[in-house]
C-alpha positions in Angstrom: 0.0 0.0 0.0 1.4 3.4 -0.9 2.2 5.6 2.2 -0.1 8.3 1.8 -2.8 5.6 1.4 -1.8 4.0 4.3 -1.8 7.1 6.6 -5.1 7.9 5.5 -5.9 4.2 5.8 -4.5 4.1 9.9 -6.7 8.2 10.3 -9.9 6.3 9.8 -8.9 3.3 12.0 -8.3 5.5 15.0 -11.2 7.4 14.4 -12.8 3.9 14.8 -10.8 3.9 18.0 -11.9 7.2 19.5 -15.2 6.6 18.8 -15.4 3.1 20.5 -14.3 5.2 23.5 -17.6 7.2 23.7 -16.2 9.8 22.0 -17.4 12.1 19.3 -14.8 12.7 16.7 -14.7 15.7 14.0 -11.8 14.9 11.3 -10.1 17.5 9.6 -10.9 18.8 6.0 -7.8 19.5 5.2 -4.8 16.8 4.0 -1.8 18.7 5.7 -3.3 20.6 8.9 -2.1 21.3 12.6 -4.2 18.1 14.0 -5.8 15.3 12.6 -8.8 15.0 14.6 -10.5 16.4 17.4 -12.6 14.7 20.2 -15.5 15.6 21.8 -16.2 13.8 25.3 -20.1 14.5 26.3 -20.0 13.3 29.7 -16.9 15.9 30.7 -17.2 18.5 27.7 -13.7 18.2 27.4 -12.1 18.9 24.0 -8.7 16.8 22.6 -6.7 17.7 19.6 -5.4 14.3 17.9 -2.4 13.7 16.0 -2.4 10.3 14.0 1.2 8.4 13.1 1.3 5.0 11.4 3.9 3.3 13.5 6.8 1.8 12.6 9.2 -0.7 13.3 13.7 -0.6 12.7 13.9 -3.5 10.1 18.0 -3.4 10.9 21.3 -2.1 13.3 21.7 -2.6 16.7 18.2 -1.0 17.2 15.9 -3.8 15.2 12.7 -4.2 16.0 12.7 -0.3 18.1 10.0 2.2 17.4 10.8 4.9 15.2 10.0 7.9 16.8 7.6 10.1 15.0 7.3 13.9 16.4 4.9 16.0 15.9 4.0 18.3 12.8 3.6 21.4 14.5 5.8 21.6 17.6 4.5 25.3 18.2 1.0 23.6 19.8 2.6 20.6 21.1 1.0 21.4 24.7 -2.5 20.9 23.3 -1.9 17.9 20.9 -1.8 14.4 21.7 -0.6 11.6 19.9 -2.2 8.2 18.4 -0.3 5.8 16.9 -2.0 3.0 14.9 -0.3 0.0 14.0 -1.8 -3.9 12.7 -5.4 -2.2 13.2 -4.4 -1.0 16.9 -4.4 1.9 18.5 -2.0 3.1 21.4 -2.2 6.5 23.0 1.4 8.2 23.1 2.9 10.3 25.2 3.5 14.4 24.4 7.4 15.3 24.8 
């Protein structure tokens, strides 16, 4: 699958995700904007910007088999954006550095 397929591909799966969580999930219009999604939560009313990475995996080195770190697009709002990283269909929450 081309990459561009496959990132769009992973977006939808963890808007899957989110939603399975009780959230309500708005994605963006735009192919190349601050966030991905944003969340919703109407039990709290509280409001989540989501950035979505495909993970990956070193295929070689000392490393193999290690995460490749992924940072974020926009480091300017990086207090207010949180990270998803999909990967085989899942979904794991990362952290913000």
């Amino acid at each position: 699958m081309k990459k561009n397929r496959k990132g769009c591909y992973n977006e939808k799966i963890a808007v899957c995700y989110l939603m399975a969580k009780g959230l309500d999930v708005f994605d963006s219009c735009q192919t190349n904007g601050t966030v991905d999604l944003i969340t919703f939560n109407p039990d709290t009313g509280e409001v989540q910007c989501w950035e979505v990475k495909t993970e990956n995996f070193r295929l070689s080195g000392n490393k193999k088999g290690n995460t490749i770190s992924r940072g974020l697009r926009n480091k300017k709002f990086k207090s207010i954006i949180n990270l998803l990283y999909v990967h085989d269909g899942k979904c794991r929450e990362g952290k913000r550095k």
